[in-house]
N, CA, C and O atoms as CSV, one atom per row, in Angstrom:
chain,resi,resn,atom,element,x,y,z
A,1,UNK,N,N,11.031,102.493,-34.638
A,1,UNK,CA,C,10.248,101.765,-33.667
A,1,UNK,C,C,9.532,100.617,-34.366
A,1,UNK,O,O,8.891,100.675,-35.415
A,2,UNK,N,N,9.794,99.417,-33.477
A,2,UNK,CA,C,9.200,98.313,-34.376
A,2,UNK,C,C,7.344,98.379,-33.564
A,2,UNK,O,O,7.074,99.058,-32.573
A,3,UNK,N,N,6.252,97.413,-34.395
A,3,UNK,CA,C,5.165,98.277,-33.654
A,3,UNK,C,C,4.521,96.751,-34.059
A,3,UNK,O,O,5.232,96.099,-34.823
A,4,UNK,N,N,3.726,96.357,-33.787
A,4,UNK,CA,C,2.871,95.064,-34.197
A,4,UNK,C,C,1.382,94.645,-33.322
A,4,UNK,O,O,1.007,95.365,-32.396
A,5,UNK,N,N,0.655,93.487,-33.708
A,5,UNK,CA,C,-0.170,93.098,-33.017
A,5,UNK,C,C,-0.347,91.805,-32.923
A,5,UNK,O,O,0.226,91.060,-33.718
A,6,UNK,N,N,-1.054,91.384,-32.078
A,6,UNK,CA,C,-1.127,89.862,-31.765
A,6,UNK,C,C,-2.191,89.500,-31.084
A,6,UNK,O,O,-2.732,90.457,-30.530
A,7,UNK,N,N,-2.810,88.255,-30.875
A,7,UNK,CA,C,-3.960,88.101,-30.837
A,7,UNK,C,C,-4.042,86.864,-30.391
A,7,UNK,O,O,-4.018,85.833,-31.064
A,8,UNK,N,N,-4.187,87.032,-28.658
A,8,UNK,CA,C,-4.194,86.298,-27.648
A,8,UNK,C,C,-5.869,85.602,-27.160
A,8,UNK,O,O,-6.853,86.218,-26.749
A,9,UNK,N,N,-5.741,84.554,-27.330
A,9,UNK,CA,C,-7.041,83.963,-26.973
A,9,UNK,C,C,-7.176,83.306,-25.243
A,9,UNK,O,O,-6.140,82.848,-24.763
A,10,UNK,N,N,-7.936,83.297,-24.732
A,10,UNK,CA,C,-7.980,83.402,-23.343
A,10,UNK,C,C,-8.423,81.480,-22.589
A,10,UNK,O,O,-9.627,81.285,-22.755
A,11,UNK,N,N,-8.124,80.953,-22.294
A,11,UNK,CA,C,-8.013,79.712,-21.986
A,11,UNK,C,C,-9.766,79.045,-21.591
A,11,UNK,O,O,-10.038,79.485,-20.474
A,12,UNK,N,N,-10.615,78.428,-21.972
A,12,UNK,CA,C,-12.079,78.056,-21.423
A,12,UNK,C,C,-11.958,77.420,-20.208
A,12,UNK,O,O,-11.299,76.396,-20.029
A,13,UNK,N,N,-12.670,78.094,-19.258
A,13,UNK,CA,C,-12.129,77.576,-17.523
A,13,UNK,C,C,-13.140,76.516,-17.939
A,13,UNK,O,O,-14.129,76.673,-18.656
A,14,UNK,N,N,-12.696,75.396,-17.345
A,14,UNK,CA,C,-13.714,74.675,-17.002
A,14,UNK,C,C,-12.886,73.684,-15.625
A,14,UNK,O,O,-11.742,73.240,-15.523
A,15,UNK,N,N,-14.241,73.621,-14.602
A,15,UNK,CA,C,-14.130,72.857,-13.131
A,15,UNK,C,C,-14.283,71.443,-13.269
A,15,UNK,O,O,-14.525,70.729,-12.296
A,16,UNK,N,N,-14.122,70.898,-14.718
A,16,UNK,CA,C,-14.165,69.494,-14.597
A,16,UNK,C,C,-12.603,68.962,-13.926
A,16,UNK,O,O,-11.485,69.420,-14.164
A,17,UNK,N,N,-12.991,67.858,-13.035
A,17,UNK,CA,C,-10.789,67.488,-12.709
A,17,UNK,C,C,-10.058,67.021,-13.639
A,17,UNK,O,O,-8.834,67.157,-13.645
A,18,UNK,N,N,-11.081,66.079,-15.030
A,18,UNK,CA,C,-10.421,66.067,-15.666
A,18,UNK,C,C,-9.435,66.820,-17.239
A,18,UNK,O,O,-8.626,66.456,-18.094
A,19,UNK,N,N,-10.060,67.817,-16.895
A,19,UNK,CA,C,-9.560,68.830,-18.085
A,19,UNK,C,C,-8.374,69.295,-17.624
A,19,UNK,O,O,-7.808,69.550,-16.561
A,20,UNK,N,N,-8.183,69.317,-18.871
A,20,UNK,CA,C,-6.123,70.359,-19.031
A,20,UNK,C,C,-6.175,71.383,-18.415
A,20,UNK,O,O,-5.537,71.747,-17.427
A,21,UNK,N,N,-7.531,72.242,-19.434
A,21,UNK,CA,C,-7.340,73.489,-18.766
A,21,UNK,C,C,-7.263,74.428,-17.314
A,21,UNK,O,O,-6.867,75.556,-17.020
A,22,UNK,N,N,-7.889,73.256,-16.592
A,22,UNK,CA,C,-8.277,73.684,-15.160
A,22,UNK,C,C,-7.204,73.412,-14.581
A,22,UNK,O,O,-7.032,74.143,-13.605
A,23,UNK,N,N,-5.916,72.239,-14.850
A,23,UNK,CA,C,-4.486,72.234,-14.492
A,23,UNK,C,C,-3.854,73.386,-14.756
A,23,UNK,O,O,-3.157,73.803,-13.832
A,24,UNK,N,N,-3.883,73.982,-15.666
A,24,UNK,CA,C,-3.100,74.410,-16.715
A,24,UNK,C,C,-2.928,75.720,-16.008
A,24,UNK,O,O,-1.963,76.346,-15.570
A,25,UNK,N,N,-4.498,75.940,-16.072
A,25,UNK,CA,C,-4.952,77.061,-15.695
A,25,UNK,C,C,-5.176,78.805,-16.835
A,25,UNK,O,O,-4.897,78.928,-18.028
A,26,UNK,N,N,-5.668,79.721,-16.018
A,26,UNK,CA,C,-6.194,80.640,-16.532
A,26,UNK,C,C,-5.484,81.509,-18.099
A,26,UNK,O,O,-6.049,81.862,-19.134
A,27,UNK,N,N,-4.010,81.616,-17.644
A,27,UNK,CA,C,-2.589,82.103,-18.001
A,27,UNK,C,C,-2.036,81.540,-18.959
A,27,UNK,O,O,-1.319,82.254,-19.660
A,28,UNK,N,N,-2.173,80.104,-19.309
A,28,UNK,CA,C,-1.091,79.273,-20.250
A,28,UNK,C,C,-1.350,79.391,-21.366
A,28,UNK,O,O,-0.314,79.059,-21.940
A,29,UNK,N,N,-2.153,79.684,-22.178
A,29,UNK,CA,C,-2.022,80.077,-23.292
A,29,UNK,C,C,-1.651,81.581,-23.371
A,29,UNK,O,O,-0.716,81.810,-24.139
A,30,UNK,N,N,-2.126,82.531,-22.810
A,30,UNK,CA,C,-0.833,83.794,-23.043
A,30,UNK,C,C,0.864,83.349,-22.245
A,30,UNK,O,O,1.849,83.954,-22.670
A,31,UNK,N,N,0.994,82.603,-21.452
A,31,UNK,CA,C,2.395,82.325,-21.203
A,31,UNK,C,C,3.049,81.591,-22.510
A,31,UNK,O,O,3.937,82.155,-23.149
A,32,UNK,N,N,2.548,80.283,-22.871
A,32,UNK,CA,C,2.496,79.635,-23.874
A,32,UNK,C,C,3.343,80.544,-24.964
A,32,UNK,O,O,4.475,80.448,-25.437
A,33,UNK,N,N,2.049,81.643,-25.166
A,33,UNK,CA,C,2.279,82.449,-26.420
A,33,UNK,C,C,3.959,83.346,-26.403
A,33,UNK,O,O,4.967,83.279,-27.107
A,34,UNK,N,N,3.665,83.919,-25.545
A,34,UNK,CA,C,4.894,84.323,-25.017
A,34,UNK,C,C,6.083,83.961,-24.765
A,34,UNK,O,O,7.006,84.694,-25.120
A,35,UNK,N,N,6.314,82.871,-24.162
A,35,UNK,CA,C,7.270,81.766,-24.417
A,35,UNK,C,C,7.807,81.682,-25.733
A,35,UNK,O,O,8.907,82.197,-25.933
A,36,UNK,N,N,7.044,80.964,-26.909
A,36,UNK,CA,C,7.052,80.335,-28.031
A,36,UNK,C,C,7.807,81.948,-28.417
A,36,UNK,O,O,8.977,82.013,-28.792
A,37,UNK,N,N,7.036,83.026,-28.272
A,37,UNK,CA,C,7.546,84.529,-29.412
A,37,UNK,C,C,8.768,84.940,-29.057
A,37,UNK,O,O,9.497,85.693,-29.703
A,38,UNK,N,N,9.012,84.379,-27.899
A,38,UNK,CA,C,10.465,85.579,-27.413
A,38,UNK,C,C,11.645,83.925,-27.832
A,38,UNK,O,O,12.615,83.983,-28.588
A,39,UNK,N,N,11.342,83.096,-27.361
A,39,UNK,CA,C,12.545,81.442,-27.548
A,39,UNK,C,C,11.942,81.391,-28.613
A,39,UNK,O,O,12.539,82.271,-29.234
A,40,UNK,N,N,11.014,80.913,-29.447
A,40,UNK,CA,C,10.871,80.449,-30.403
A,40,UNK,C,C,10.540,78.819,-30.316
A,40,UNK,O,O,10.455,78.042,-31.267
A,41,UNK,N,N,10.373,78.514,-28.831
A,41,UNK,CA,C,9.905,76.930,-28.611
A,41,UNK,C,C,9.546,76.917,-27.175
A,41,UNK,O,O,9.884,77.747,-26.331
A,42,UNK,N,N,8.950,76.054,-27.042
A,42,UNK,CA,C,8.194,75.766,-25.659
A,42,UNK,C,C,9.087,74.208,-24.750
A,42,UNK,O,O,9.736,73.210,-25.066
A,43,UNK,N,N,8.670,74.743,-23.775
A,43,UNK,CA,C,9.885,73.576,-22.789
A,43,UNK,C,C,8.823,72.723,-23.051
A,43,UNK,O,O,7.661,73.005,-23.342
A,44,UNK,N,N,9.535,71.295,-22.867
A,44,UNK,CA,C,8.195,70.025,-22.737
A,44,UNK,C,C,8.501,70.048,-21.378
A,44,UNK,O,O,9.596,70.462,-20.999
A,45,UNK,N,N,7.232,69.452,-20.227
A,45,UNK,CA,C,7.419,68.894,-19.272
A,45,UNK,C,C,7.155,67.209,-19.750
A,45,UNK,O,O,6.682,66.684,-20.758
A,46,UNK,N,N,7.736,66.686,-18.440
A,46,UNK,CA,C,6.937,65.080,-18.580
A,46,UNK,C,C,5.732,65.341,-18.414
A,46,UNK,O,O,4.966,64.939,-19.290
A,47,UNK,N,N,5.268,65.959,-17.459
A,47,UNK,CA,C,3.446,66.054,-17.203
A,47,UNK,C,C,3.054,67.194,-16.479
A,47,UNK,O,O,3.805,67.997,-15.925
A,48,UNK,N,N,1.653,67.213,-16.528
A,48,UNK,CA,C,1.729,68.120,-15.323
A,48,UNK,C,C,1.774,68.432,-13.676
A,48,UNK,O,O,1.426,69.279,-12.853
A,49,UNK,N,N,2.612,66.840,-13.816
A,49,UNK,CA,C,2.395,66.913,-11.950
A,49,UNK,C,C,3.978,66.001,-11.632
A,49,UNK,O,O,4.425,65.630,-10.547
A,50,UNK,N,N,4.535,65.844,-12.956
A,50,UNK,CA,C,6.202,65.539,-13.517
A,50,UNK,C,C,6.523,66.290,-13.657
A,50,UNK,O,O,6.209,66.360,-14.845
A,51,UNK,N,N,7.335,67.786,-13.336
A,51,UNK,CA,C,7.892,68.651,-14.037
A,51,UNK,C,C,9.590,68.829,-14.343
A,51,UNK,O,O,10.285,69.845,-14.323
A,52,UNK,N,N,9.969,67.286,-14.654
A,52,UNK,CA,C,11.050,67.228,-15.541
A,52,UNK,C,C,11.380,67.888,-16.308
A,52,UNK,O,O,10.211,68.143,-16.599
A,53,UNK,N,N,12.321,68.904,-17.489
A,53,UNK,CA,C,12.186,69.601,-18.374
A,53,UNK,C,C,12.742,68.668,-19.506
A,53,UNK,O,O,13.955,68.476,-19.421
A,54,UNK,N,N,12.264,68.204,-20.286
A,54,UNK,CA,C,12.304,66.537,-21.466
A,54,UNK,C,C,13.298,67.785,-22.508
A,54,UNK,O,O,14.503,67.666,-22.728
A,55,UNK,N,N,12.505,68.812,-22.971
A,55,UNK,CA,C,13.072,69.174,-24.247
A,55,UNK,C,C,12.778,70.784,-24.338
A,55,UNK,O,O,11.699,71.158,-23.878
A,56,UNK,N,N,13.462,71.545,-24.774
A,56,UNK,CA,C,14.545,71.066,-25.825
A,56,UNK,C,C,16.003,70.805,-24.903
A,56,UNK,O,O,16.259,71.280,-23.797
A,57,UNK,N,N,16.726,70.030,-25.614
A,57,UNK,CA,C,18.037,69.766,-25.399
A,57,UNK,C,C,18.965,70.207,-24.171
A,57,UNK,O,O,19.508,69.701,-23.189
A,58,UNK,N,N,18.794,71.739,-24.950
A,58,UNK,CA,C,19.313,72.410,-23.823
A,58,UNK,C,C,19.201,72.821,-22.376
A,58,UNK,O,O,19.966,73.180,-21.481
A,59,UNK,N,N,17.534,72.550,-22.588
A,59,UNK,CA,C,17.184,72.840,-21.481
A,59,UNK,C,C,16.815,71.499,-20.634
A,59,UNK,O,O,16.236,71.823,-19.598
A,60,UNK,N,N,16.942,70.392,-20.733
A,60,UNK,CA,C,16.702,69.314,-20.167
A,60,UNK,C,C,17.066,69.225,-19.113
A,60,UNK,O,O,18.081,69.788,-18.703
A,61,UNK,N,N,16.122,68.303,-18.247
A,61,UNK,CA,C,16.744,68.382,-16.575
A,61,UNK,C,C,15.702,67.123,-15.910
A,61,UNK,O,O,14.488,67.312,-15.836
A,62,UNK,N,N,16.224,66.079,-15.535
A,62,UNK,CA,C,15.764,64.933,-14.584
A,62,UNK,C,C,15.226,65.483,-13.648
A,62,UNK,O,O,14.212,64.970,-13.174
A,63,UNK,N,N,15.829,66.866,-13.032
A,63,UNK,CA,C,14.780,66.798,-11.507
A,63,UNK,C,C,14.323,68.348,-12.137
A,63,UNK,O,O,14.698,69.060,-13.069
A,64,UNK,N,N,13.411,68.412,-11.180
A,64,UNK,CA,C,12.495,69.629,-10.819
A,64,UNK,C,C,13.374,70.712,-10.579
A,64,UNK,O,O,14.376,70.659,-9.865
A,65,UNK,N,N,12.857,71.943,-11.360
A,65,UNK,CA,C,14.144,73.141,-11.441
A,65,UNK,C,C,13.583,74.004,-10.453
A,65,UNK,O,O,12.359,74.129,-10.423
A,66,UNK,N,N,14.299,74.612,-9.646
A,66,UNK,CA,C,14.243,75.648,-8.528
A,66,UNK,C,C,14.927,77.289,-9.131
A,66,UNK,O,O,16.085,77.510,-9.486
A,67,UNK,N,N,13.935,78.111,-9.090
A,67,UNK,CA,C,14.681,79.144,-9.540
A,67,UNK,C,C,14.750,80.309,-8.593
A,67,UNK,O,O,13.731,80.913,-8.259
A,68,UNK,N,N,15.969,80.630,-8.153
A,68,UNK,CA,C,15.923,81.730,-6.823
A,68,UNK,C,C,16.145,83.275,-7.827
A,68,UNK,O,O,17.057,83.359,-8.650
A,69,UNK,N,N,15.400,84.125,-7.639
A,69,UNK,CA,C,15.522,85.308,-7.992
A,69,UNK,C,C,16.552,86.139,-6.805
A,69,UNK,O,O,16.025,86.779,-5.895
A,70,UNK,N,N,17.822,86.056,-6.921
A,70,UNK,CA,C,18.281,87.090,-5.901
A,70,UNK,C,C,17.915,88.495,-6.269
A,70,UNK,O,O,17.870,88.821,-7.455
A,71,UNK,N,N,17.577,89.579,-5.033
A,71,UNK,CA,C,17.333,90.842,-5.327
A,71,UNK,C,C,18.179,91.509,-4.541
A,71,UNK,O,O,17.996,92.694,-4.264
A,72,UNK,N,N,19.217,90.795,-4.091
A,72,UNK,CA,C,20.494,91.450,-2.765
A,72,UNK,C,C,20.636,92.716,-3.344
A,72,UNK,O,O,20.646,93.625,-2.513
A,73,UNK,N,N,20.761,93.092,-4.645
A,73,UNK,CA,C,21.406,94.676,-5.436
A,73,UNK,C,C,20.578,95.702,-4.893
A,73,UNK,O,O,21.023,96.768,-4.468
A,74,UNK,N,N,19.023,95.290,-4.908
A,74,UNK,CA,C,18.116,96.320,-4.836
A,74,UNK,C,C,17.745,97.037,-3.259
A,74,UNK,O,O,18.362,96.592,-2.290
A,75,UNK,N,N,16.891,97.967,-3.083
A,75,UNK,CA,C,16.398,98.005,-1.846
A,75,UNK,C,C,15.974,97.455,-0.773
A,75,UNK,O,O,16.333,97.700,0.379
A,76,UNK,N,N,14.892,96.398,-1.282
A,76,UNK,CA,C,14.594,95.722,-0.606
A,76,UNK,C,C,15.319,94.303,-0.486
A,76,UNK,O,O,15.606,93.804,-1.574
A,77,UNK,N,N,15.571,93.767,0.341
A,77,UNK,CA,C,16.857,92.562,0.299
A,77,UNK,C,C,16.782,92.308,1.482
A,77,UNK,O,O,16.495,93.102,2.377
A,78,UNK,N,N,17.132,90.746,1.619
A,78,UNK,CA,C,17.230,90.215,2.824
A,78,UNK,C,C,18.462,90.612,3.407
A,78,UNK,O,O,19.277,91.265,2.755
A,79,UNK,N,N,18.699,90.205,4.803
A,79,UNK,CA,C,19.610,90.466,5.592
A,79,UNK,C,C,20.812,89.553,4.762
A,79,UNK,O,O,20.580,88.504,4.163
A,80,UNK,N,N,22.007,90.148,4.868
A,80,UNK,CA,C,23.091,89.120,4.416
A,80,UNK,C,C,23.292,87.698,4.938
A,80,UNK,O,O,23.961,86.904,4.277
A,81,UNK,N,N,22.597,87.263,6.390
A,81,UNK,CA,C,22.944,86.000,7.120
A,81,UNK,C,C,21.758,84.901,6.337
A,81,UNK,O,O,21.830,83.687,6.142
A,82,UNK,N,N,20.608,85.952,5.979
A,82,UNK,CA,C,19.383,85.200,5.635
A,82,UNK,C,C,19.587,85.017,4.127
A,82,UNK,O,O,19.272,83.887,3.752
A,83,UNK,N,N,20.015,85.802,3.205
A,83,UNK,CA,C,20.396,85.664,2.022
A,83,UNK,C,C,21.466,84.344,2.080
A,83,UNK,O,O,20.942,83.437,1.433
A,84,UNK,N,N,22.534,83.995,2.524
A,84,UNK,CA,C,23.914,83.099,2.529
A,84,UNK,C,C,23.101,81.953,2.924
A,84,UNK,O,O,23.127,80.918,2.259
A,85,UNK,N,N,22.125,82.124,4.337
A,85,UNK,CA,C,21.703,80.455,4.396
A,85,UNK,C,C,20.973,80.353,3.909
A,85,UNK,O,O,20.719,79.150,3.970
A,86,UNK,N,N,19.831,81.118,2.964
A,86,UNK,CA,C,18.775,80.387,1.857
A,86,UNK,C,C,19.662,79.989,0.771
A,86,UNK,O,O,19.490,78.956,0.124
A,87,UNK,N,N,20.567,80.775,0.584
A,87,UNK,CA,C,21.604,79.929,-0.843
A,87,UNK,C,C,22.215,78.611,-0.414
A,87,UNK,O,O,22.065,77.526,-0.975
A,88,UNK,N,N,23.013,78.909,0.799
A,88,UNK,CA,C,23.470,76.964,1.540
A,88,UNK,C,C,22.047,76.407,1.450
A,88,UNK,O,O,22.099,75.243,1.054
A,89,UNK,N,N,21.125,76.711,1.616
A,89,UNK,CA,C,20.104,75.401,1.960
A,89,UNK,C,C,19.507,75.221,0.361
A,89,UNK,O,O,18.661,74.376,0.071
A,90,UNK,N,N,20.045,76.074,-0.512
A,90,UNK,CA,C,19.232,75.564,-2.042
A,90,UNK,C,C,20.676,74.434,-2.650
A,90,UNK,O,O,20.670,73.340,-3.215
A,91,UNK,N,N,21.902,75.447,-2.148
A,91,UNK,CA,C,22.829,74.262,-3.100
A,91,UNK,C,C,22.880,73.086,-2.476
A,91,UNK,O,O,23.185,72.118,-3.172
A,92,UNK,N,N,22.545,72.829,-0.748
A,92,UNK,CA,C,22.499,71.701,-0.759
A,92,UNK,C,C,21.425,70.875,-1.093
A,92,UNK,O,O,21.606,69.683,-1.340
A,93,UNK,N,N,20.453,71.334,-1.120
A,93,UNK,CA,C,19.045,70.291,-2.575
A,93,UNK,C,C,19.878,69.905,-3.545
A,93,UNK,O,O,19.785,68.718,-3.859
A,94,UNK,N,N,20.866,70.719,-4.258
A,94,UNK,CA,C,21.011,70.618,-5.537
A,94,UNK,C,C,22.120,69.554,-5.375
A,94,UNK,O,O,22.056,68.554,-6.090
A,95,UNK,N,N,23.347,69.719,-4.303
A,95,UNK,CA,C,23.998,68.406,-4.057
A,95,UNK,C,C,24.084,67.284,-3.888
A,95,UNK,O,O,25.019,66.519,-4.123
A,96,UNK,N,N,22.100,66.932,-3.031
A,96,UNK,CA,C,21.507,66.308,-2.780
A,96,UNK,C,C,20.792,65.695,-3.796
A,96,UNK,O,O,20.042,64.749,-3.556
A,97,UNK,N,N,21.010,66.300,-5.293
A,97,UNK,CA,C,20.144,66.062,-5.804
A,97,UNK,C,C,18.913,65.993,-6.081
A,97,UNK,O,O,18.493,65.591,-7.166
A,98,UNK,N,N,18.417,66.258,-5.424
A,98,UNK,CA,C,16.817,67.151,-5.062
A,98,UNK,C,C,16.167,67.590,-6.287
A,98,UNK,O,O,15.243,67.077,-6.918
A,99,UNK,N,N,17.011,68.910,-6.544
A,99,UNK,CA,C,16.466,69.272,-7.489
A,99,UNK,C,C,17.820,69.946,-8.495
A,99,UNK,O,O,19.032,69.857,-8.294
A,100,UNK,N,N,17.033,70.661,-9.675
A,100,UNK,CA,C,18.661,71.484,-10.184
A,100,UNK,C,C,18.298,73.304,-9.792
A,100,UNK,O,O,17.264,73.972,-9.762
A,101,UNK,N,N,19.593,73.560,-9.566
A,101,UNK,CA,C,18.966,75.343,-8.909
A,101,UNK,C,C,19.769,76.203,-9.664
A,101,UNK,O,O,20.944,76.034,-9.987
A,102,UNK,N,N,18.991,77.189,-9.928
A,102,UNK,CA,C,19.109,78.223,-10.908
A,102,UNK,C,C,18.851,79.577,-9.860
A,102,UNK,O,O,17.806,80.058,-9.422
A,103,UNK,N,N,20.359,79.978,-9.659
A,103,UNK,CA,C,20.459,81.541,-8.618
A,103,UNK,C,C,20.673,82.551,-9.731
A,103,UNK,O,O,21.706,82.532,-10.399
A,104,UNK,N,N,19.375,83.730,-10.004
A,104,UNK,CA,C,20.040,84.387,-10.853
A,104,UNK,C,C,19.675,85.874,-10.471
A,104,UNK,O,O,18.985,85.934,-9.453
A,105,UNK,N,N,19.908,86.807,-10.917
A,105,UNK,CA,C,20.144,88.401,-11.042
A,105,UNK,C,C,19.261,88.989,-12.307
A,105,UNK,O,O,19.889,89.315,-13.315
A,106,UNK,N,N,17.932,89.124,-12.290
A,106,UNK,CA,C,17.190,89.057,-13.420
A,106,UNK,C,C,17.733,90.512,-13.797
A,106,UNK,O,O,17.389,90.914,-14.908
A,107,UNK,N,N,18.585,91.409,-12.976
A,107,UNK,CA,C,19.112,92.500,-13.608
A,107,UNK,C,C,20.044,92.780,-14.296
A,107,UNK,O,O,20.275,93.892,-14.772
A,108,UNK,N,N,20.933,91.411,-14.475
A,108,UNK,CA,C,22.132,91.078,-15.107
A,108,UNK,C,C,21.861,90.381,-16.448
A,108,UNK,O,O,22.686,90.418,-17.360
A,109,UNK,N,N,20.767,89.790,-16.537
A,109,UNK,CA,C,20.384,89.030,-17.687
A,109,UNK,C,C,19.381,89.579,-18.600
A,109,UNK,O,O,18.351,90.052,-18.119
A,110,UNK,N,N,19.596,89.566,-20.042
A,110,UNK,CA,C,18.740,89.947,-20.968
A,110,UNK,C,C,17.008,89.238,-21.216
A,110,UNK,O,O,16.616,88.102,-20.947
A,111,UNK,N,N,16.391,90.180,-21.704
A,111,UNK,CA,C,14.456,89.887,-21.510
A,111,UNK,C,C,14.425,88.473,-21.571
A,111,UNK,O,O,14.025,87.622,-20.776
A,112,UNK,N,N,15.053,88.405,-22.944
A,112,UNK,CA,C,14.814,86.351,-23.501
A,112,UNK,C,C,15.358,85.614,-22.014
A,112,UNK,O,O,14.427,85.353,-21.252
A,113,UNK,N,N,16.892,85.210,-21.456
A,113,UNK,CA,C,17.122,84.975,-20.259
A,113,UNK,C,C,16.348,84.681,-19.623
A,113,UNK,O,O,16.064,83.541,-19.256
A,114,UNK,N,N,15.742,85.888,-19.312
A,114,UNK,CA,C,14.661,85.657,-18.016
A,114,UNK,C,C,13.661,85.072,-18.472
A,114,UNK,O,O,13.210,84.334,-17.596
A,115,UNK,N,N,13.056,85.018,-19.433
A,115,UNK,CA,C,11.895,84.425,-20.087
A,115,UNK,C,C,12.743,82.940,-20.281
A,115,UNK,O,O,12.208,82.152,-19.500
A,116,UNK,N,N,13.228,82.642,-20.602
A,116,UNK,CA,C,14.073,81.254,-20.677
A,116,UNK,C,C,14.106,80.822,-19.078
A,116,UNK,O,O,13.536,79.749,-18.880
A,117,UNK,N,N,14.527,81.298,-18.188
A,117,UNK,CA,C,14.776,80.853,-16.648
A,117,UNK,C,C,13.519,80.241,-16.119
A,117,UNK,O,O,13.276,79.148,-15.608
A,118,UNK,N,N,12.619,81.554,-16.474
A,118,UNK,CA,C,11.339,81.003,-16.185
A,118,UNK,C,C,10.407,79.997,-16.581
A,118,UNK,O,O,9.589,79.390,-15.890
A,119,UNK,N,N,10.660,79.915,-17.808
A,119,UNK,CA,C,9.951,79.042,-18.422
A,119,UNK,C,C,10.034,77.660,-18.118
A,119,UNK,O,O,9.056,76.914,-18.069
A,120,UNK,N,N,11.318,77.296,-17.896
A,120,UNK,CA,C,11.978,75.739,-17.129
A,120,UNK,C,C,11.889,75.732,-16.283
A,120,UNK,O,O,12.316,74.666,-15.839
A,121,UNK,N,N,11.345,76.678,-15.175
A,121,UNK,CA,C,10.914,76.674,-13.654
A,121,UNK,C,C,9.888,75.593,-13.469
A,121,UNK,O,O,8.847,75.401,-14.097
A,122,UNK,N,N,10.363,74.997,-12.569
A,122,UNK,CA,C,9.174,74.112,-11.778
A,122,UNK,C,C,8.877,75.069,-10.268
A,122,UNK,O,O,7.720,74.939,-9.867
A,123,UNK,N,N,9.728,75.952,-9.446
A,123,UNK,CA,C,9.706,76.395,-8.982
A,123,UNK,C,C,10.455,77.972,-9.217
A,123,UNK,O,O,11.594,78.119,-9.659
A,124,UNK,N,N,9.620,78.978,-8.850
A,124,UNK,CA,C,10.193,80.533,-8.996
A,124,UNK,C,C,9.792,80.864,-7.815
A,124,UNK,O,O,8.647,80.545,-7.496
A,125,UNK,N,N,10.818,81.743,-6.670
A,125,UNK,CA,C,10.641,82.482,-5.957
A,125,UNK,C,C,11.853,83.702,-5.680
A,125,UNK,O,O,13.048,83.453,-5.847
A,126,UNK,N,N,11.306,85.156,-5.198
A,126,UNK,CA,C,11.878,86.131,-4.923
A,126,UNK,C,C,12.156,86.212,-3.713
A,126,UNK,O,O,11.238,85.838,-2.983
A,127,UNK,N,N,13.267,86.633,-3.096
A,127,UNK,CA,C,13.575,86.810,-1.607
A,127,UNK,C,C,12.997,87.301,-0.836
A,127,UNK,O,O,12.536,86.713,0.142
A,128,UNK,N,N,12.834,88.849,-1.140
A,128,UNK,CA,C,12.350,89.386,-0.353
A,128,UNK,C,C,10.775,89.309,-0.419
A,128,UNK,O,O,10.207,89.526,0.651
A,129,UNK,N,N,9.949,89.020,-1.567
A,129,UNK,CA,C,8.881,88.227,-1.291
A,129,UNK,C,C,8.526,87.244,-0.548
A,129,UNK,O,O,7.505,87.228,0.139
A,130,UNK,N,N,9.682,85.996,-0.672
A,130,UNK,CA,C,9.120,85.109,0.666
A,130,UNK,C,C,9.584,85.554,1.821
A,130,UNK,O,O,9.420,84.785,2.768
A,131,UNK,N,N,10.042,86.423,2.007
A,131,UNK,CA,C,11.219,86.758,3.239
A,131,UNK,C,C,9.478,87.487,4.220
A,131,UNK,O,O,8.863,87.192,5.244
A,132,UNK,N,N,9.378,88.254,3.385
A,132,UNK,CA,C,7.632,88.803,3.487
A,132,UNK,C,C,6.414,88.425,3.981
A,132,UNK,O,O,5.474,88.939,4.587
A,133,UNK,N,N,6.814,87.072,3.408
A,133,UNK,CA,C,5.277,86.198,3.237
A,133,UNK,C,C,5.445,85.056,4.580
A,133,UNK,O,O,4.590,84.684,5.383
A,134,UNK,N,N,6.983,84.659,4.450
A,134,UNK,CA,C,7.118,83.830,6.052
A,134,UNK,C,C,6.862,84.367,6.902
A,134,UNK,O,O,6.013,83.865,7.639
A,135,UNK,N,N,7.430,85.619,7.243
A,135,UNK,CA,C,7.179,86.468,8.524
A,135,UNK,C,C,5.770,86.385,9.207
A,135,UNK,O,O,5.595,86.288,10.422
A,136,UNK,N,N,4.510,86.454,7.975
A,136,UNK,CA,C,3.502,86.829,8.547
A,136,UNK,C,C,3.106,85.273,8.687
A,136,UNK,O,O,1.937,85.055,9.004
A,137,UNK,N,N,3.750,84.436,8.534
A,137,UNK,CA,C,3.264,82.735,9.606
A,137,UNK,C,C,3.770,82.847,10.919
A,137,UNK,O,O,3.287,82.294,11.907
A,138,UNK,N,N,5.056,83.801,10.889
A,138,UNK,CA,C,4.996,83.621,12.777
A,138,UNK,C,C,4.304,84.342,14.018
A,138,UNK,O,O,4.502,83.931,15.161
């Protein structure tokens, strides 16, 4: 068993508009940290209100990344008609150019993966979470 420690420092809130941290928010330095330990590098954005992915290399992307968590495998899951047209209406953003979209199976992919998917997210959402969360607007 591998066993270790680490030593996470917690971000200084401050309500000024112009500080990082209050963009940034509460989280980014333990995401940050986390990021950097499992990849070994941190995505650049252009900014924080640009979320181009500049670098690294691989991960580069002109538009804003959309990341759909499908959970069709599991219990909870959208209906098959509602699952097929949230996927038509993401690839056509992505045809459209809109944005770039990332459909993935976080049960098919290894820890780093998912920590990689996420990390280049400009957008993350779960199905049956929003499937959840719309309902209660109508």
């Amino acid at each position: 068993m591998i066993a270790g420690t680490q030593e996470l420092l917690a971000a200084e809130v401050s309500f000024e508009p112009s500080s990082s941290s209050s963009h940034e928010g509460f989280w980014s330095p333990i995401r940050k940290s986390l990021t950097l330990n499992l990849l070994g590098y941190l995505p650049t954005f252009a900014s924080l209100t640009d979320r181009r992915v500049l670098s690294p290399p691989s991960d580069k992307s002109e538009l804003p990344v959309v990341t759909y968590i499908d959970r069709q495998k599991t219990g909870r899951r959208l209906t098959e008609e509602s699952h097929k047209s949230l996927v038509d209406a993401l690839l056509k953003l992505k045809e459209e150019q809109v944005c770039e979209v990332q459909i993935v199976r976080m049960e098919d992919v290894s820890v780093r993966e998912q920590i990689r998917l996420a990390a280049r997210s400009t957008v993350s959402f779960l199905s049956r979470y929003l499937y959840s969360k719309t309902r209660l607007l109508k």
